[in-house]
Residue frames as qw, qx, qy, qz and C-alpha x, y, z in Angstrom:
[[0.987, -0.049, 0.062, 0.143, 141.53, 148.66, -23.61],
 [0.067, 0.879, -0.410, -0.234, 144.78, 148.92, -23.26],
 [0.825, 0.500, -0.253, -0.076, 148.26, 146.89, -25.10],
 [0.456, -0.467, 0.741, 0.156, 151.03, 144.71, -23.65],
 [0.417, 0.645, -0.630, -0.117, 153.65, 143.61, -25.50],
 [0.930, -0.198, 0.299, -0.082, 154.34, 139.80, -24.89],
 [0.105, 0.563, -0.775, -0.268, 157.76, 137.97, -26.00],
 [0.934, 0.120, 0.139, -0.307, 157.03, 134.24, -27.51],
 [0.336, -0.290, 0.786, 0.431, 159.59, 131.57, -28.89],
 [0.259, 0.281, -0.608, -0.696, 158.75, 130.84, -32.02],
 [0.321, -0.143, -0.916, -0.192, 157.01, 127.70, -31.36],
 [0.168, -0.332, -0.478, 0.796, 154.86, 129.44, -29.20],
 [0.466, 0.292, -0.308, -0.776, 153.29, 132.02, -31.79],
 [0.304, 0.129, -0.782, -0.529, 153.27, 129.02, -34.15],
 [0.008, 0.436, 0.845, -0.310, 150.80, 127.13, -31.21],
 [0.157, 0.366, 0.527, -0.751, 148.86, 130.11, -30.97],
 [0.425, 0.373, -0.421, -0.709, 148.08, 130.73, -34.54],
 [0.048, 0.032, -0.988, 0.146, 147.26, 127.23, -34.50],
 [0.021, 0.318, 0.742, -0.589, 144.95, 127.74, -32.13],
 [0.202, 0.571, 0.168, -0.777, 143.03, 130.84, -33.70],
 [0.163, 0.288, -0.777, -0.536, 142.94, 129.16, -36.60],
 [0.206, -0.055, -0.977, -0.005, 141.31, 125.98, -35.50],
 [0.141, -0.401, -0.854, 0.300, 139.00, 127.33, -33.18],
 [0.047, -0.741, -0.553, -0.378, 137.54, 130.04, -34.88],
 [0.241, -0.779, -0.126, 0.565, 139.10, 133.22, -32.99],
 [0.387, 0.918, 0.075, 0.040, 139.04, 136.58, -35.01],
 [0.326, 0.709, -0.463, 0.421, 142.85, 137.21, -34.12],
 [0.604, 0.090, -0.646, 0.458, 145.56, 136.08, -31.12],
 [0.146, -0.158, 0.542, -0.812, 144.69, 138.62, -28.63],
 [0.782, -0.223, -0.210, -0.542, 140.93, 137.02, -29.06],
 [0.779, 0.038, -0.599, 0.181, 142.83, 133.85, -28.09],
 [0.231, 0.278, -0.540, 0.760, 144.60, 135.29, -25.53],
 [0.366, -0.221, 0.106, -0.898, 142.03, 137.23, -23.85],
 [0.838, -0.315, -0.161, -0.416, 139.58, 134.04, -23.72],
 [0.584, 0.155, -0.615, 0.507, 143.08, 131.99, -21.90],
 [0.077, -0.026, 0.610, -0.788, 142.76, 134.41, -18.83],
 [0.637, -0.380, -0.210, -0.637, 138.73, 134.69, -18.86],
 [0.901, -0.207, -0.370, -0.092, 138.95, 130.95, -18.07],
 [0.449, 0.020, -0.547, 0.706, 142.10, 131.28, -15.67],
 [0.206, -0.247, 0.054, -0.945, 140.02, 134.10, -14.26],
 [0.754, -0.184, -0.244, -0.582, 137.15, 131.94, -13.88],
 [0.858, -0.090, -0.505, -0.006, 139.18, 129.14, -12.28],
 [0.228, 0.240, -0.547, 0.769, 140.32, 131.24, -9.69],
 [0.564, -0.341, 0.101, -0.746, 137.09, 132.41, -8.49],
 [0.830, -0.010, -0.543, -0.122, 136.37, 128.59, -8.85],
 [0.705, -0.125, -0.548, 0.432, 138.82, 127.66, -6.20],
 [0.086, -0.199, 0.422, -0.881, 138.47, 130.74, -3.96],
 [0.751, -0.348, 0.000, -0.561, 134.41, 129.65, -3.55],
 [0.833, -0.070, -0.549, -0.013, 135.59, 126.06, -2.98],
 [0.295, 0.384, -0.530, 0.696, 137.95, 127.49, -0.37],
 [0.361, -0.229, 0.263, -0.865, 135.47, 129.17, 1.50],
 [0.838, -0.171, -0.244, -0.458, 132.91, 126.24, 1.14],
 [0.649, 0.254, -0.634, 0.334, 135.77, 124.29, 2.46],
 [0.080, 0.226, -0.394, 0.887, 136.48, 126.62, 5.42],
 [0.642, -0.247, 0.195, -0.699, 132.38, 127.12, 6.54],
 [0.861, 0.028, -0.486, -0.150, 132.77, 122.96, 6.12],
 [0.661, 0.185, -0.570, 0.452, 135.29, 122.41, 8.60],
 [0.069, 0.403, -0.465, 0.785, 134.48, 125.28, 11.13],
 [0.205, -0.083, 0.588, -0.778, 131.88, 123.34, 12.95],
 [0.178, 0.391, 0.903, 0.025, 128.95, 121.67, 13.60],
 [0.158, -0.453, -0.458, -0.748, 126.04, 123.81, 11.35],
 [0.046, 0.277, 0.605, -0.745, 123.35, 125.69, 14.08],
 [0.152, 0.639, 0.703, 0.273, 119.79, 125.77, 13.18],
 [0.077, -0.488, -0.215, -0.842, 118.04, 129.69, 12.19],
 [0.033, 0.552, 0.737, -0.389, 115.64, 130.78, 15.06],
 [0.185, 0.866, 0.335, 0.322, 113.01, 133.50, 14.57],
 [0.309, -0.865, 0.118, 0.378, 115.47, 136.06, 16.69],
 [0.716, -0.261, 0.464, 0.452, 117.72, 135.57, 14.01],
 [0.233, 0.647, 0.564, 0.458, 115.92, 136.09, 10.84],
 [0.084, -0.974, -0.107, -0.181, 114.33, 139.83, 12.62],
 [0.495, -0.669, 0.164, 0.530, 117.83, 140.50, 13.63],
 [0.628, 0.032, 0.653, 0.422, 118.67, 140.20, 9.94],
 [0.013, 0.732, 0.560, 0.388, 115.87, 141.57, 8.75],
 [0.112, -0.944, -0.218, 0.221, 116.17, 144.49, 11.16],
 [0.554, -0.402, 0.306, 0.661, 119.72, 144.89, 10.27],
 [0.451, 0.320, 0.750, 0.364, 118.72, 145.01, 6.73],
 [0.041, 0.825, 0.487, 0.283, 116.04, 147.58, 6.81],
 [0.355, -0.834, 0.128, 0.403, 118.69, 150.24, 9.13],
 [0.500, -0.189, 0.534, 0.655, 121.06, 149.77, 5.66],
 [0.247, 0.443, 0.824, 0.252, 118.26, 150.48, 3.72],
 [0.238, -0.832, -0.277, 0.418, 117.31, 153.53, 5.48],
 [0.169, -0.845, 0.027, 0.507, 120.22, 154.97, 5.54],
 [0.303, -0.027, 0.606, 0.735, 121.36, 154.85, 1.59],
 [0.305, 0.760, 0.515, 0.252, 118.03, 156.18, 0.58],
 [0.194, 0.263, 0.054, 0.944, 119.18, 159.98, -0.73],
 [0.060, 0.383, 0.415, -0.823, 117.28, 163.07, 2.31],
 [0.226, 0.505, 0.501, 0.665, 114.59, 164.89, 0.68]]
């Protein structure tokens, strides 16, 4: 793990301590650290929504056939193959 330095106004700190107080974190960088998780987490958030967005909009859905699936499935089993290790 590494350490970055972080400037604060005073009232600032005084929030965070606050914070780590109240809710039961061992120390500010605990605080800190669980701030991005959840920014972290609400990015992903809106990047899947994106995409679900995006496969929403591009069209009218097309049903599986069975040429599909064994294309899939053949595709599948040539990846398979070739990552297993020579002997």
């Amino acid at each position: 793990m590494t350490t970055m330095n972080i400037s604060l106004s005073d009232e600032m700190k005084a929030f965070i301590e606050t914070q780590v107080s109240q809710d039961g974190f061992a120390s500010a960088s605990e605080y800190l650290r669980c701030l991005i998780r959840d920014a972290q987490k609400r990015q992903a958030k809106q990047a899947l929504e994106s995409k679900f967005r995006e496969a929403l909009e591009s069209g009218p859905a097309t049903p599986m056939t069975r040429k599909d699936w064994d294309s899939i499935e053949q595709e599948a089993m040539k990846r398979w193959t070739n990552e297993q290790p020579s002997q």
